[in-house]
N, C-alpha and C positions, 0 to 999 in steps of 0.2 A: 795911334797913327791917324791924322786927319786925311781929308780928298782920297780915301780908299777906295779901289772895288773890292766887293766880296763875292767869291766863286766858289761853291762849294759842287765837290764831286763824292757819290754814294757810289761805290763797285764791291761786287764779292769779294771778302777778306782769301781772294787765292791769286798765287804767283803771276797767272796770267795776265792778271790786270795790272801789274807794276807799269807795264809799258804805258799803259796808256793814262795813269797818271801824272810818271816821268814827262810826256809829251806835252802833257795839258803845260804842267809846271814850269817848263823849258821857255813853250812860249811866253808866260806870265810874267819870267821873269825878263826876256827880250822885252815886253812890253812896260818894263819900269824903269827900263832904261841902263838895262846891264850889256858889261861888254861880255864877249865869249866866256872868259873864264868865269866869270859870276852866274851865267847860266847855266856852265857846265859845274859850277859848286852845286848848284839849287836842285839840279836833275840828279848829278849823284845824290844829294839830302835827303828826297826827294824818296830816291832809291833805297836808302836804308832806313828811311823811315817806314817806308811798306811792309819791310822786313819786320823792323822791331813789332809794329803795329798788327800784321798780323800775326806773329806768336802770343798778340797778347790781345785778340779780338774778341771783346764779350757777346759777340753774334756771327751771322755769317756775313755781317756788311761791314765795309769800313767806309767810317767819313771824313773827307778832309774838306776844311775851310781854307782858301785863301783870302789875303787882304792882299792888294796889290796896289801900292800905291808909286809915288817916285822915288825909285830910285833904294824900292825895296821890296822884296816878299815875304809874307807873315805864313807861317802853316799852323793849324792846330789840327791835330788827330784827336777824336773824341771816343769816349765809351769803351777803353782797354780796361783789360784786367789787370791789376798790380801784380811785378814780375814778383814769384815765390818758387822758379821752377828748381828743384833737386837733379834735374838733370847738367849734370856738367857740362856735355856740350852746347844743351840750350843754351847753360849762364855764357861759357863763352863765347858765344854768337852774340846773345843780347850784348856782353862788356866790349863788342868792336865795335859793336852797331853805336852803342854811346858814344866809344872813341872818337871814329868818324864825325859825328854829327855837332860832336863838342868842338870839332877841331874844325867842322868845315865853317858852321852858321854863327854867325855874331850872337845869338843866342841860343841855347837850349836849355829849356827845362821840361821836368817830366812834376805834373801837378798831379797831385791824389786830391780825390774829390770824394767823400763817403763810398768807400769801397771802391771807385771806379779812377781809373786815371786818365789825363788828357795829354798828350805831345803837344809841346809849344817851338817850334823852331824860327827864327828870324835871318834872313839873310838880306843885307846890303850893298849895294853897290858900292864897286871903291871909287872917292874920288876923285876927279885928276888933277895937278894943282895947276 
């Protein structure tokens, strides 16, 4: 992605703070030049990316990067632990949280990095002809 900004936000890996990444995110993506429903994709993303990221926080901080440039929003989550939980309904929670994100963001990938994983999510504006 060229002419980006990058915005990164650090908050404690807990529920509370979903909002106020969700928010940050919202506007980000108003500022790339999305109509309603493409912010309201980004903000839910956004939303179940907290989720996944934090059941899978290798500290008490989560960080998220934005790139923000026109007419897109980039997210990476960094420093997760690769998901290995036995608990069924974790896996279940995590296998919607994918669902979602597969389905809302023009891209998703989950990268393993030596031990450690990163969230990559991409959302685009649609555009109009």
């Amino acid at each position: 992605m060229t002419d980006a900004d990058r915005i990164m936000l650090v908050v404690p890996a807990r529920d509370e703070y979903a909002r106020t990444v969700r928010l940050a995110a919202a506007e980000l993506a108003a500022r790339a030049g999305m109509d309603i429903d493409g912010i309201d994709d980004v903000r839910m993303a956004v939303e179940e990316a907290f989720v996944f990221a934090a059941e899978r926080a290798a500290g008490d901080e989560l960080s998220f990067t934005f790139l923000v440039g026109p007419g897109s929003v980039e997210l990476t989550v960094g420093s997760l632990l690769p998901g290995s939980s036995a608990d069924d309904t974790q896996d279940r929670g995590e296998r919607y949280a994918r669902f979602i994100l597969e389905t809302i963001c023009d891209e998703f990938e989950l990268i393993d990095d030596n031990g450690f994983c990163t969230l990559r999510l991409v959302k685009r504006a649609v555009e109009t002809p």
